[in-house]
PyMOL CGO cylinders between C-alpha atoms (Angstrom):
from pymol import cmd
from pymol.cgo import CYLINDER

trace = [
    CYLINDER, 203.15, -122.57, 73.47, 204.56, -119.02, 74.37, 0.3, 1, 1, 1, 1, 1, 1,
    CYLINDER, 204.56, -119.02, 74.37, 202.06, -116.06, 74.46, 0.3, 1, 1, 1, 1, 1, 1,
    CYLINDER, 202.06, -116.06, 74.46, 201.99, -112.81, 75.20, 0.3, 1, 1, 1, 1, 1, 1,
    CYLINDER, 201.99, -112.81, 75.20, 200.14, -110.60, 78.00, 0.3, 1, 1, 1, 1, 1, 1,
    CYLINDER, 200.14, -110.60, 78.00, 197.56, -110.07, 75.36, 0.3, 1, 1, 1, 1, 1, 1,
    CYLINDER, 197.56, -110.07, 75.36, 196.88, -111.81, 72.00, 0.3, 1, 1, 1, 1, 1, 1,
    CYLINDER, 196.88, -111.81, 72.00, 194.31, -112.59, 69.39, 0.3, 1, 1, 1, 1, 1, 1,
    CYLINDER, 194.31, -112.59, 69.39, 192.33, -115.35, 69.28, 0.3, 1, 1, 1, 1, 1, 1,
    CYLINDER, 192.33, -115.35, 69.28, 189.55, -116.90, 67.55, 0.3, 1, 1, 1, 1, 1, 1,
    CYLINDER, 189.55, -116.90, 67.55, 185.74, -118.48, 69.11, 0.3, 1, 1, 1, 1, 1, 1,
    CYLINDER, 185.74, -118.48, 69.11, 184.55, -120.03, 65.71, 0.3, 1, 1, 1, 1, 1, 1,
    CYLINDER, 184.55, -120.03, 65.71, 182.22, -121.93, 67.25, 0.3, 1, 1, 1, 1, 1, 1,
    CYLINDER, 182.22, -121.93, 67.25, 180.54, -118.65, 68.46, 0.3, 1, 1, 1, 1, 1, 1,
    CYLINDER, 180.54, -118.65, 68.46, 181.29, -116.50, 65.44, 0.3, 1, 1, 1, 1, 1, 1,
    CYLINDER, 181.29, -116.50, 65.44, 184.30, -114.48, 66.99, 0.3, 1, 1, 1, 1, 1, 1,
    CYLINDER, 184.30, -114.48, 66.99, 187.18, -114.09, 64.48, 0.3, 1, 1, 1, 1, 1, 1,
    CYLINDER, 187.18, -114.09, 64.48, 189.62, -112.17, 65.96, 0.3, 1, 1, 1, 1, 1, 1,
    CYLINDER, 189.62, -112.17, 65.96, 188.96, -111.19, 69.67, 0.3, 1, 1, 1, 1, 1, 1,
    CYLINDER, 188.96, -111.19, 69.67, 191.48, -109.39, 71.64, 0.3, 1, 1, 1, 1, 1, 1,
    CYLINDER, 191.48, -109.39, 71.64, 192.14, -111.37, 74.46, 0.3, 1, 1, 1, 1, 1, 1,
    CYLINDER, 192.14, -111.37, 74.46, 193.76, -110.31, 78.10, 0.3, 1, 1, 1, 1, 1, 1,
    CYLINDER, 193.76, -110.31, 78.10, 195.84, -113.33, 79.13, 0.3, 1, 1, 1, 1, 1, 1,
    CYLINDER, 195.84, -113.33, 79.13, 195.44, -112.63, 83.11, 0.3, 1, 1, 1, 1, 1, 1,
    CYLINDER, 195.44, -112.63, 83.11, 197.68, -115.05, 84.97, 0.3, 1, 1, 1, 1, 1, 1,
    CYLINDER, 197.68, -115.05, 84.97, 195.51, -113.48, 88.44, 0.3, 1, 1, 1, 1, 1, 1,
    CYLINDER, 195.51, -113.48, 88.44, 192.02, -114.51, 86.97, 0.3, 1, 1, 1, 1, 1, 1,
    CYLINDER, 192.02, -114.51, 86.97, 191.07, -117.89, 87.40, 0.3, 1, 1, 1, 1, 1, 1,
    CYLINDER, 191.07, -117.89, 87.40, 188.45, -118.50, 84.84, 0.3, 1, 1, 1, 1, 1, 1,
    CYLINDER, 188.45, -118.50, 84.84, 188.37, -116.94, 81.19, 0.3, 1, 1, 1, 1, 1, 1,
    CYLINDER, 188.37, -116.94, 81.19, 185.47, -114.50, 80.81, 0.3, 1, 1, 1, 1, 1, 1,
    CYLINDER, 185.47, -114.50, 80.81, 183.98, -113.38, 77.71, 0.3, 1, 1, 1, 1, 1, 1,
    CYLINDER, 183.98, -113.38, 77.71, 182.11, -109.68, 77.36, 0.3, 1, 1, 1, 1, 1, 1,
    CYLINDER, 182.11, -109.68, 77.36, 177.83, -110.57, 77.15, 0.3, 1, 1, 1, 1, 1, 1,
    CYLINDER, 177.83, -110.57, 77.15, 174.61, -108.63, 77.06, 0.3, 1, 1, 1, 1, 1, 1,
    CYLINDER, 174.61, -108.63, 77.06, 170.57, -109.71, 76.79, 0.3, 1, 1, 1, 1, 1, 1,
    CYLINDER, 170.57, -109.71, 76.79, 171.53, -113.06, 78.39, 0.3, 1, 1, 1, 1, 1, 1,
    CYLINDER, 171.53, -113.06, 78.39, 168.59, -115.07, 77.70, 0.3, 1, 1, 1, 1, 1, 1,
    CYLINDER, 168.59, -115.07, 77.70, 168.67, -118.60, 78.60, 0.3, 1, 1, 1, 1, 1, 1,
    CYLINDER, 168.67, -118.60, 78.60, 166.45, -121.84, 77.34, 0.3, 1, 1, 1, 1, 1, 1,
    CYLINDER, 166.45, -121.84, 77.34, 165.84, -125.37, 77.28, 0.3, 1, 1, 1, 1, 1, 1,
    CYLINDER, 165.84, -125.37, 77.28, 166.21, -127.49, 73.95, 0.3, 1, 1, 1, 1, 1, 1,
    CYLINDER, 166.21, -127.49, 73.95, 165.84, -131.26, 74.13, 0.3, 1, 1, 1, 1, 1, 1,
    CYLINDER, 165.84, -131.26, 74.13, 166.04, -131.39, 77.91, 0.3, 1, 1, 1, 1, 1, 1,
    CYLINDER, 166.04, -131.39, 77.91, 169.49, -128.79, 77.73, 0.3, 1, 1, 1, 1, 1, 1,
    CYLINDER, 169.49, -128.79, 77.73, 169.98, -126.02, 79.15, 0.3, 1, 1, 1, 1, 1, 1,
    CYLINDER, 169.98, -126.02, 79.15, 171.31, -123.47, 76.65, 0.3, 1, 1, 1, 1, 1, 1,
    CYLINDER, 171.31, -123.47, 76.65, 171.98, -119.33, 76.58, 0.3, 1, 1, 1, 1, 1, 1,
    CYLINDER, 171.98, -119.33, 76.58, 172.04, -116.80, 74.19, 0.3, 1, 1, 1, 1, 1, 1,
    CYLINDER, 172.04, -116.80, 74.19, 173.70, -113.60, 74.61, 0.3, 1, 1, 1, 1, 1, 1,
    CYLINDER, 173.70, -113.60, 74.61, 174.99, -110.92, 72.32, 0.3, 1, 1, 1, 1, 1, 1,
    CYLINDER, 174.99, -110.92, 72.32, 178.42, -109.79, 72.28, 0.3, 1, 1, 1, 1, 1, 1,
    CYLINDER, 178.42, -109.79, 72.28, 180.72, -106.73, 71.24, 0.3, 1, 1, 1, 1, 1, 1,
    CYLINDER, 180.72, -106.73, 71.24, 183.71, -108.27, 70.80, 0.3, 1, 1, 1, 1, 1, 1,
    CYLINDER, 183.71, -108.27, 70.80, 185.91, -105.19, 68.97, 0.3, 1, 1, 1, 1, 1, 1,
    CYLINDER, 185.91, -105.19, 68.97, 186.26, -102.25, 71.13, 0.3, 1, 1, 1, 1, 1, 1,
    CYLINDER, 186.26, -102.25, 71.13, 187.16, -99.93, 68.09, 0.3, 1, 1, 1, 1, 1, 1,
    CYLINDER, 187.16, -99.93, 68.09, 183.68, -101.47, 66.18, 0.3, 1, 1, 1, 1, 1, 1,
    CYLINDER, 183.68, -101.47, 66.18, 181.28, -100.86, 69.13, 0.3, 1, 1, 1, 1, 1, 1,
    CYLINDER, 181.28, -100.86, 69.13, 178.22, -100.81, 66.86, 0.3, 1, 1, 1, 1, 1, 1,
    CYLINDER, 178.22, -100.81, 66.86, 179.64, -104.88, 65.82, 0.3, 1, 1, 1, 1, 1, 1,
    CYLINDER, 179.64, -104.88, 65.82, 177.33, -107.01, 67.95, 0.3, 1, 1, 1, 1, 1, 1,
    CYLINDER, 177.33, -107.01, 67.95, 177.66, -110.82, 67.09, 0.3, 1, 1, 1, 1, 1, 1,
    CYLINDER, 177.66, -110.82, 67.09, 174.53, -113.03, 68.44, 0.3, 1, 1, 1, 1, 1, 1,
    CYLINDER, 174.53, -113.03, 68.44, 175.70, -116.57, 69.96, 0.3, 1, 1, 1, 1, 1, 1,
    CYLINDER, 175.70, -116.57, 69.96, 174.15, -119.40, 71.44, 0.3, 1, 1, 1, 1, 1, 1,
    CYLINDER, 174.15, -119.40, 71.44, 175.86, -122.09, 73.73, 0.3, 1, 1, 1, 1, 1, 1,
    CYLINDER, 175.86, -122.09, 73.73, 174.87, -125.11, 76.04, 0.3, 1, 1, 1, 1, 1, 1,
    CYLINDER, 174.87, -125.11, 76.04, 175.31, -123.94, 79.29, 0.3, 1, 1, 1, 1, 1, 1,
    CYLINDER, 175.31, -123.94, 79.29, 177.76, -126.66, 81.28, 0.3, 1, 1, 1, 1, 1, 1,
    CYLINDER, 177.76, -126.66, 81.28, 178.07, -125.35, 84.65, 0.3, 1, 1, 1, 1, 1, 1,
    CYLINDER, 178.07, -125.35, 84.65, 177.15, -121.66, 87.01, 0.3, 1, 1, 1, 1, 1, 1,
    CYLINDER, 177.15, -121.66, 87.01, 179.85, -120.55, 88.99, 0.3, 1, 1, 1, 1, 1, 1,
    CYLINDER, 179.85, -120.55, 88.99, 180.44, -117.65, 91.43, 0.3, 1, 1, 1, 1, 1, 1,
    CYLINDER, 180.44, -117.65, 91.43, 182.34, -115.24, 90.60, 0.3, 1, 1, 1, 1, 1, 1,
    CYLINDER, 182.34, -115.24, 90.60, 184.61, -112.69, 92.64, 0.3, 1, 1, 1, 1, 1, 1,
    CYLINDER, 184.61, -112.69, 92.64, 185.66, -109.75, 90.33, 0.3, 1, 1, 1, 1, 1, 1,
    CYLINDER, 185.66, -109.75, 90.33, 188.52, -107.57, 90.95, 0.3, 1, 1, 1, 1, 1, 1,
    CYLINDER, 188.52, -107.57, 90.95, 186.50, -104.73, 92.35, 0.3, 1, 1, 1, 1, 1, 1,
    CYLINDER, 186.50, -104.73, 92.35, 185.26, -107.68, 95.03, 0.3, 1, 1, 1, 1, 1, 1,
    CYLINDER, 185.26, -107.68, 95.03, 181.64, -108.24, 94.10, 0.3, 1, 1, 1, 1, 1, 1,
    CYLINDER, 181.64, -108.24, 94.10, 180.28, -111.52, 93.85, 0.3, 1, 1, 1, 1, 1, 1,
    CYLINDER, 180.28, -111.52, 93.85, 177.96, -112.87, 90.59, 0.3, 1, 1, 1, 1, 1, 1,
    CYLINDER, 177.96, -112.87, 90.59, 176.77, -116.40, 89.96, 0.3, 1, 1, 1, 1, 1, 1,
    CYLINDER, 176.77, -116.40, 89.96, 177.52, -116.36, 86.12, 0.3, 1, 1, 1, 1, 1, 1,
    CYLINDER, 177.52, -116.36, 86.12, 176.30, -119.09, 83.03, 0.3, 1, 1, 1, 1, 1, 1,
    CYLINDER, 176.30, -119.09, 83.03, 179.49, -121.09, 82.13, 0.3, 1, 1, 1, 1, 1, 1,
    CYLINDER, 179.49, -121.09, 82.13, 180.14, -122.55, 78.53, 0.3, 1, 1, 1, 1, 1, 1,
    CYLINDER, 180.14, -122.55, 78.53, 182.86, -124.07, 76.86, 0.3, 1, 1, 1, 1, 1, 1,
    CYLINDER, 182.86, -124.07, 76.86, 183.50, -123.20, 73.33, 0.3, 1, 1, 1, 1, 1, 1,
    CYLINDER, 183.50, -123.20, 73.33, 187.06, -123.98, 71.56, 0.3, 1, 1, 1, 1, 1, 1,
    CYLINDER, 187.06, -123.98, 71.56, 189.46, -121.23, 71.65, 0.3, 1, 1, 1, 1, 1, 1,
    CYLINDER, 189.46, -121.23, 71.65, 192.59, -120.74, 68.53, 0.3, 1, 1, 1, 1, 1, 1,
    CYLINDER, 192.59, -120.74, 68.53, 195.86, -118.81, 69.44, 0.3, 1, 1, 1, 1, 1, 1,
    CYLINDER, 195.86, -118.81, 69.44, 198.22, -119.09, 67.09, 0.3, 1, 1, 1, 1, 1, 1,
    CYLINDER, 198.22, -119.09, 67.09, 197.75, -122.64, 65.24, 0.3, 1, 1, 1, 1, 1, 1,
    CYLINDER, 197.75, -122.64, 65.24, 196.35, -124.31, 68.39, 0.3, 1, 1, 1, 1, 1, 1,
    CYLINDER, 196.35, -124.31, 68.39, 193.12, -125.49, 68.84, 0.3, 1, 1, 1, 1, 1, 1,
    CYLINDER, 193.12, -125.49, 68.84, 191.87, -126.28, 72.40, 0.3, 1, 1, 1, 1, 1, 1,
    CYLINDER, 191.87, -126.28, 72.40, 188.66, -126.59, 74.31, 0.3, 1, 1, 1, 1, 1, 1,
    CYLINDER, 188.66, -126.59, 74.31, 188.13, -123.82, 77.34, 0.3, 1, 1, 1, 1, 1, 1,
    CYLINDER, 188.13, -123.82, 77.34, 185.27, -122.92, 79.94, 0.3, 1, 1, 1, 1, 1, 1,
    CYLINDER, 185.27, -122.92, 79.94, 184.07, -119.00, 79.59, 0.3, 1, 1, 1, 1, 1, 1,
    CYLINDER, 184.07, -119.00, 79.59, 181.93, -116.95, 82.17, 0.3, 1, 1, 1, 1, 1, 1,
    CYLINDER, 181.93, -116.95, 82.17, 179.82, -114.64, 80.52, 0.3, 1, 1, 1, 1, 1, 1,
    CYLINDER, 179.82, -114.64, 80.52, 180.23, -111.03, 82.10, 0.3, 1, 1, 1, 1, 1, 1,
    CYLINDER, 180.23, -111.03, 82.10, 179.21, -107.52, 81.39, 0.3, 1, 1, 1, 1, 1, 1,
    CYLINDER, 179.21, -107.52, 81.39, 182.43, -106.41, 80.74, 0.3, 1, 1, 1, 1, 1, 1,
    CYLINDER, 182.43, -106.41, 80.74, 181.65, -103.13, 78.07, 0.3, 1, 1, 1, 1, 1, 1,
    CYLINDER, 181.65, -103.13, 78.07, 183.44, -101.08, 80.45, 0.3, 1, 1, 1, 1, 1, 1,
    CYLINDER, 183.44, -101.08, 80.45, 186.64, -103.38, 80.57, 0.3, 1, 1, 1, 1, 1, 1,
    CYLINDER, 186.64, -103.38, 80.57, 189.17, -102.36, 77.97, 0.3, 1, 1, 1, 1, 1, 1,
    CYLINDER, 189.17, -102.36, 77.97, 189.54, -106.42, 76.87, 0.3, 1, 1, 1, 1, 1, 1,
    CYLINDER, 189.54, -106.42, 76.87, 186.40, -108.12, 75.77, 0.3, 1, 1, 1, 1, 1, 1,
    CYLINDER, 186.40, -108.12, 75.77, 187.77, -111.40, 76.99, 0.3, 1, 1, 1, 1, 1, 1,
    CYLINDER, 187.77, -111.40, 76.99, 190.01, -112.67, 79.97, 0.3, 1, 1, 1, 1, 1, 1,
    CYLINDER, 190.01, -112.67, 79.97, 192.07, -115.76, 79.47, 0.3, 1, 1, 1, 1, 1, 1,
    CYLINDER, 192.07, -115.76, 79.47, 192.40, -117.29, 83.13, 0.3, 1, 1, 1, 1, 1, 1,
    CYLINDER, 192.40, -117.29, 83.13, 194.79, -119.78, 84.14, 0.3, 1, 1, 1, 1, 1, 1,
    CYLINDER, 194.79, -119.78, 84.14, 191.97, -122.66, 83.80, 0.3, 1, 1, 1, 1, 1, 1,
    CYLINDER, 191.97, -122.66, 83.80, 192.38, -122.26, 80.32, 0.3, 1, 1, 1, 1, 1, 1,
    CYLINDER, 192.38, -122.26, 80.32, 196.66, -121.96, 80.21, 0.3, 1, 1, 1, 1, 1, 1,
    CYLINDER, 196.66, -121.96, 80.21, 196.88, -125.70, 79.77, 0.3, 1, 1, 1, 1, 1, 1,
    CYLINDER, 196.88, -125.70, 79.77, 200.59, -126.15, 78.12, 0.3, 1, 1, 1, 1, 1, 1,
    CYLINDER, 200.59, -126.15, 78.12, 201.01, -122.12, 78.22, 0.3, 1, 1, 1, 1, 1, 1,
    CYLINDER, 201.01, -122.12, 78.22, 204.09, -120.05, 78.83, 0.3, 1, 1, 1, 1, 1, 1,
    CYLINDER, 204.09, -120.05, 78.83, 203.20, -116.71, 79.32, 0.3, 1, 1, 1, 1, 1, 1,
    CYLINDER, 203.20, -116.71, 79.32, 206.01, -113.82, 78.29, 0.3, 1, 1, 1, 1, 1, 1,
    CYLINDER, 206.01, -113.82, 78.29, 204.60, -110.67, 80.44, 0.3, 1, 1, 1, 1, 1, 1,
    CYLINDER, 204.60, -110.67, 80.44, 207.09, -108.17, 78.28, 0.3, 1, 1, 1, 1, 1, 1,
    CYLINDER, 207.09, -108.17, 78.28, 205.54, -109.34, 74.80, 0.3, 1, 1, 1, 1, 1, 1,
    CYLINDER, 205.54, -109.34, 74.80, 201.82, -109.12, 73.29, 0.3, 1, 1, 1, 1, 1, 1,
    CYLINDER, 201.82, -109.12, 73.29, 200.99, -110.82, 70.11, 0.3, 1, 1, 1, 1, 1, 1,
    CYLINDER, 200.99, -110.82, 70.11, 203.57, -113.37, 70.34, 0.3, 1, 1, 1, 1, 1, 1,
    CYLINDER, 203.57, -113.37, 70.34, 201.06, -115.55, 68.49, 0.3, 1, 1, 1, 1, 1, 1,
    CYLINDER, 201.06, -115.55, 68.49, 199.82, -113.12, 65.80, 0.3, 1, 1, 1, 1, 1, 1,
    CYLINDER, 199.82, -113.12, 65.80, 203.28, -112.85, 64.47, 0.3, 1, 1, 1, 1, 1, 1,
]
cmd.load_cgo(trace, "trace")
């Protein structure tokens, strides 16, 4: 599959339908804009919950998800701070694919995308640098 720098995707499982995602070749785990990160055990599992703002022109849209956490991971970010950050995996839908992906969550309100697709999650990608929305077409 060909995609642009940017496209639209879907997180059903977490009630996201569209999200604008930055497909970031440099980044090498997808990250995913959360706030009130509260975390839990159910049936031995360790889960989060988090709210998220997932449409930068509908900043008063906040959808509540919850996910088994499956890993914690430091992370560098560009600006060279490190975080240890929850990890989930939730599927992700571009265009008519379907496929399962691992997602930091990060404050990221400031950030101009509310989600990063890193190269973790480019399984089978090609990725056309001069084209956004290749997908959404």
């Amino acid at each position: 599959m060909t995609v642009g720098w940017k496209e639209e995707a879907k997180l059903l499982e977490l009630n996201i339908d569209p999200i604008k995602v930055k497909v970031d070749t440099g980044a090498k785990t997808s990250s995913l804009h959360a706030f009130d990160i509260e975390s839990f055990e159910k049936d031995g599992t360790s889960y989060v919950k988090f709210k998220t703002c997932p449409y930068k022109r509908h900043p008063k849209t906040i959808v509540e998800c919850e996910s088994e956490v499956i890993d914690y991971r430091k992370i560098t970010s560009s600006n060279g701070q490190t975080q240890l950050r929850y990890v989930i995996r939730t599927p992700i839908t571009i265009g008519g694919t379907t496929w399962d992906i691992d997602i930091t969550l990060a404050d990221r309100k400031k950030m101009r995308y509310k989600m990063l697709l890193g190269r973790e999650a480019m399984h089978n990608i090609l990725v056309s640098p001069h084209k956004a929305y290749i997908q959404s077409d």
